[in-house]
C-alpha positions as CSV (number, residue, x, y, z in Angstrom):
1,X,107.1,-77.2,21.9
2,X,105.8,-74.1,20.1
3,X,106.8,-73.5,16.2
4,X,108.7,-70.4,14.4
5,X,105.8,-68.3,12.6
6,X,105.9,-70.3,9.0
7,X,106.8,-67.9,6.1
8,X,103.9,-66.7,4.3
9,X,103.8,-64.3,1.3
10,X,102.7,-60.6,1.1
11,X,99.9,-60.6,-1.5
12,X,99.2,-56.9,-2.7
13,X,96.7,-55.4,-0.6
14,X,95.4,-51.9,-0.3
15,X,96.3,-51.2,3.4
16,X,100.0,-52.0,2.4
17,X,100.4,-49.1,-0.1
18,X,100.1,-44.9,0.6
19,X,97.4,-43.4,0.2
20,X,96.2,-39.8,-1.1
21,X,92.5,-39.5,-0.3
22,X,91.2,-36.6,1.0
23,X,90.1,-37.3,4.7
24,X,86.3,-37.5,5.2
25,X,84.1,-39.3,7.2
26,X,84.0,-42.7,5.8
27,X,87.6,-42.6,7.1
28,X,88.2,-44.9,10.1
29,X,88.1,-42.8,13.4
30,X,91.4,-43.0,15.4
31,X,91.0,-43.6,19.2
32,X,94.1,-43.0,21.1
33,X,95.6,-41.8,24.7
34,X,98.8,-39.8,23.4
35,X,96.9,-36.2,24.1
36,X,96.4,-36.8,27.6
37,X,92.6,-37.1,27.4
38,X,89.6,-36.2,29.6
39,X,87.1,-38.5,31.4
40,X,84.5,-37.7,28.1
41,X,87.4,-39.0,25.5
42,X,88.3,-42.2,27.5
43,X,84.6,-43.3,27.7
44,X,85.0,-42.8,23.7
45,X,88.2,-44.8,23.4
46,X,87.0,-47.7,25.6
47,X,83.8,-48.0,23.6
48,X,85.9,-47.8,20.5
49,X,87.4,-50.5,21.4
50,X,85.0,-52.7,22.4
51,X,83.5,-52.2,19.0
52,X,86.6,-52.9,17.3
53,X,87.3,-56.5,19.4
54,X,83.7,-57.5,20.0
55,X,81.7,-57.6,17.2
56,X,77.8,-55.4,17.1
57,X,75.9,-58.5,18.1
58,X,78.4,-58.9,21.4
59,X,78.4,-55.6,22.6
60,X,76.5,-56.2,25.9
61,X,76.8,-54.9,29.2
62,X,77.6,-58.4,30.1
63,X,80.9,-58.7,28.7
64,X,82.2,-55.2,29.7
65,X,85.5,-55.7,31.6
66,X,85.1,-53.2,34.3
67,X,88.5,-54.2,36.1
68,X,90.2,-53.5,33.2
69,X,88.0,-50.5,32.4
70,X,89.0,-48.9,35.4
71,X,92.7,-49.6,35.0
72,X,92.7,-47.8,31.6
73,X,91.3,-45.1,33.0
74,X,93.4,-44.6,36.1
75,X,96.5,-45.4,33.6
76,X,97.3,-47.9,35.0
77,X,97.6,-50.4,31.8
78,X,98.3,-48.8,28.4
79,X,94.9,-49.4,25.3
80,X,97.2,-52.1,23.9
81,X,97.3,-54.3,27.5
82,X,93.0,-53.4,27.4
83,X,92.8,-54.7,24.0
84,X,94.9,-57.4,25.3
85,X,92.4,-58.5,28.5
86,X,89.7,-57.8,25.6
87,X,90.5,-60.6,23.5
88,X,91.5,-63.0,26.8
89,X,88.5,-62.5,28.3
90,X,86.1,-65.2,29.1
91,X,83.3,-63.8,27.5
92,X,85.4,-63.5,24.2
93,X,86.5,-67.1,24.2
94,X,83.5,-68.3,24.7
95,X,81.9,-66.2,21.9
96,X,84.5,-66.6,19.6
97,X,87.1,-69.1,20.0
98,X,84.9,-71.9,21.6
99,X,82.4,-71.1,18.4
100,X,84.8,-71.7,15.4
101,X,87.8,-73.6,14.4
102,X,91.4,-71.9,14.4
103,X,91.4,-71.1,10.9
104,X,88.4,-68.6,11.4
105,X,89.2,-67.6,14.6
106,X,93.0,-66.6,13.3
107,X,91.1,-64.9,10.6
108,X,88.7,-63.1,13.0
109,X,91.4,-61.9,15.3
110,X,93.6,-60.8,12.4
111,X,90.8,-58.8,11.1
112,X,90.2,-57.1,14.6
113,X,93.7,-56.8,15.8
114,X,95.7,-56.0,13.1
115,X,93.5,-54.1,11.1
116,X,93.2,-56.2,7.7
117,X,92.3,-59.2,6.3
118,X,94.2,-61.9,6.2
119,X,96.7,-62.6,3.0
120,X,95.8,-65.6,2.6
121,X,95.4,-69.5,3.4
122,X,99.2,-69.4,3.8
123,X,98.7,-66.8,6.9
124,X,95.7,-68.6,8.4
125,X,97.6,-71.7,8.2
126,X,100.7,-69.9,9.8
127,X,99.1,-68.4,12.5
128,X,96.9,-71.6,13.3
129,X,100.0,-73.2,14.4
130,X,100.9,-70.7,16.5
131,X,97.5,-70.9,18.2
132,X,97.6,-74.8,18.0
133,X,101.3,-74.8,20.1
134,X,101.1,-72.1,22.2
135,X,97.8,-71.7,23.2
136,X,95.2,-68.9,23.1
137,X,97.2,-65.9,25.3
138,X,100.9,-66.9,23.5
139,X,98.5,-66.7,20.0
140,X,97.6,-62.9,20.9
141,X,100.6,-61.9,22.6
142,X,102.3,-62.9,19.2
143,X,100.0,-60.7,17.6
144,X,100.3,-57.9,20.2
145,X,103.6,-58.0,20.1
146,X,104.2,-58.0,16.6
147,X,106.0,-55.4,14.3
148,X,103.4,-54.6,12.2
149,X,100.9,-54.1,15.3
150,X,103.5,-52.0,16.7
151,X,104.0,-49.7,13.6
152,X,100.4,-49.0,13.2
153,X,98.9,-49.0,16.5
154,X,101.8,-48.8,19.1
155,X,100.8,-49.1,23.0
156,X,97.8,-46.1,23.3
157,X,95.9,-46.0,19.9
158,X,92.9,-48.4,19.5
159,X,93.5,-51.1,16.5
160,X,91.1,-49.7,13.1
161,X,90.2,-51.5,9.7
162,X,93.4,-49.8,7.6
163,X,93.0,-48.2,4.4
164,X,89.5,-49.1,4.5
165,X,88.1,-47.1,1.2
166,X,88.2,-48.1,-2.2
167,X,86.9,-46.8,-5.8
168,X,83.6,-48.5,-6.0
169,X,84.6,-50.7,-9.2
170,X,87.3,-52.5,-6.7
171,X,86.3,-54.8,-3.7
172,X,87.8,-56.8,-0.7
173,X,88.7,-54.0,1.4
174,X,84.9,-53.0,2.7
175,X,84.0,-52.9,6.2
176,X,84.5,-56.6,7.6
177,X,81.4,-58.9,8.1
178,X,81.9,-59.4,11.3
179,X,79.3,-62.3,12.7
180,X,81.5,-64.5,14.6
181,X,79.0,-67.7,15.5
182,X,77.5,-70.2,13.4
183,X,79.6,-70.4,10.6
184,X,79.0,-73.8,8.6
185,X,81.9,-75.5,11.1
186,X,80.2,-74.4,14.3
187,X,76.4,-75.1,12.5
188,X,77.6,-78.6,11.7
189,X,79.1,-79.8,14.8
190,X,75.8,-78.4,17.0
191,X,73.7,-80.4,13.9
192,X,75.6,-83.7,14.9
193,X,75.4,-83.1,18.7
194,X,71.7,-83.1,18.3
195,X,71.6,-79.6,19.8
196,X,70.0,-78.0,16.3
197,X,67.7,-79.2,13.8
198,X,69.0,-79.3,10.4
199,X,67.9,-75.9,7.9
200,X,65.5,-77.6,5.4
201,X,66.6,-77.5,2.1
202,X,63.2,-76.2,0.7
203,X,60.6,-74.3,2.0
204,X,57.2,-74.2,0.0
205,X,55.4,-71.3,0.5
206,X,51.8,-71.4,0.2
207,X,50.4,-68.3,0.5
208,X,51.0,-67.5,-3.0
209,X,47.9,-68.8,-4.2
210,X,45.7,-67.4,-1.6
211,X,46.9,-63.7,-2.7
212,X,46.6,-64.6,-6.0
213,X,42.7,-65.2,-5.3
214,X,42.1,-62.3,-3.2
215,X,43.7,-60.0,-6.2
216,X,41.0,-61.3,-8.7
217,X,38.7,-61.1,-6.3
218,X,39.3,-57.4,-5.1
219,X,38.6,-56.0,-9.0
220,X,35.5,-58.3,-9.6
221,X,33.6,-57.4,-6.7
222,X,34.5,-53.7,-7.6
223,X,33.1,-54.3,-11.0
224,X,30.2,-55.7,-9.5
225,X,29.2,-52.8,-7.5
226,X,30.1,-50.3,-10.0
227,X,27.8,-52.4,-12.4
228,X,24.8,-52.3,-9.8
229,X,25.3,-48.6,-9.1
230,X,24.7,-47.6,-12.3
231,X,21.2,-49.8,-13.0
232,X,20.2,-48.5,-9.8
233,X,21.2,-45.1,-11.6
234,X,19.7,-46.2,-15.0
235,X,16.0,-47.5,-13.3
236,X,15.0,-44.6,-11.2
């Protein structure tokens, strides 16, 4: 029985207000199909997205999706049913959903999807439900299918951070940080299958003294020679 999406509220963010900065190239780059475009631009548009869904550490020729590569490009699906078989994939469940519990995957694909960050623990909380009753694809078909996906991205323009720039005295709307394994859920559960060690809590480092000794050294035996030089100077 799958849930209504709970109610969550709409904390002030900057990708929710207009904005009047002169375009430049920290701006995000828009990727999109509207104008028709050549062999050259679709290349550009399917390695936009892969960027956008997959993060820079995933980005192998491994988990290209050439099926769906080739239906983009003979039109046959629109970028919003690639990003679609993007985020299905098996390569991108295994990477990311297997790797992290719903609250950070919700977060994760929220970030990549939509655009933003998420408002808050209310929204991850909202979402997770929908992820927990109906299942991974129902999850991002929600999304997908969703008004505010719709507005901003509609069926042929690749999903971009939104409103990305800030004055430098603000924070929270910088570019993502977008490693997906290992968090400290995913760390801890491979820690208590016996699959990794756990991190030591100190390391001593013991080369400090040994540098220590050779920067004395290095001066006095300097001093030595310089002294020696000069009797030999002195004496003949």
């Amino acid at each position: 029985m799958s849930l209504p999406l709970l109610t969550y509220p709409l904390s002030s963010q900057n990708q929710r207000v207009n904005g009047f900065e002169i375009p430049g190239d920290e701006q995000s780059w828009i990727y999109t199909t509207d104008n028709a475009p050549i062999a050259t631009e679709l290349d550009e548009i399917i390695w936009a997205a892969y960027r956008q869904i997959f993060n820079e550490q995933q980005i192998l020729q491994h988990h290209w999706q050439v099926r769906l590569e080739s239906q983009l490009r003979s039109r046959q699906i629109t970028v919003r049913e690639f990003i679609r078989g993007l985020v299905l994939s098996d390569s991108f469940r295994r990477l990311n959903y297997d790797s992290n519990n719903n609250y950070r995957f919700v977060e994760m694909c929220i970030q990549r999807i939509l655009g933003r960050n998420v408002y808050g623990d209310r929204e991850k909380l909202a979402w997770s439900t929908v992820l927990a009753t109906k299942g991974l694809r129902g999850f991002v078909n929600d999304l997908l299918n969703s008004e505010e996906y719709l507005t901003h991205f509609g069926d042929n323009t690749v999903p971009y951070q939104r409103r990305r720039i800030l004055p430098q005295r603000v924070q929270g709307e910088l570019p993502f940080a977008r490693i997906a394994r290992y968090d400290d859920y995913h760390f801890n559960q491979l820690v208590q299958l016996g699959q990794l060690r756990p991190v030591r809590p100190e390391v001593v480092d013991r080369s400090a003294p040994v540098y220590r000794r050779v920067l004395v050294a290095v001066p006095t035996a300097s001093l030595a020679l310089l002294f020696a030089t000069l009797i030999l100077v002195a004496t003949s």
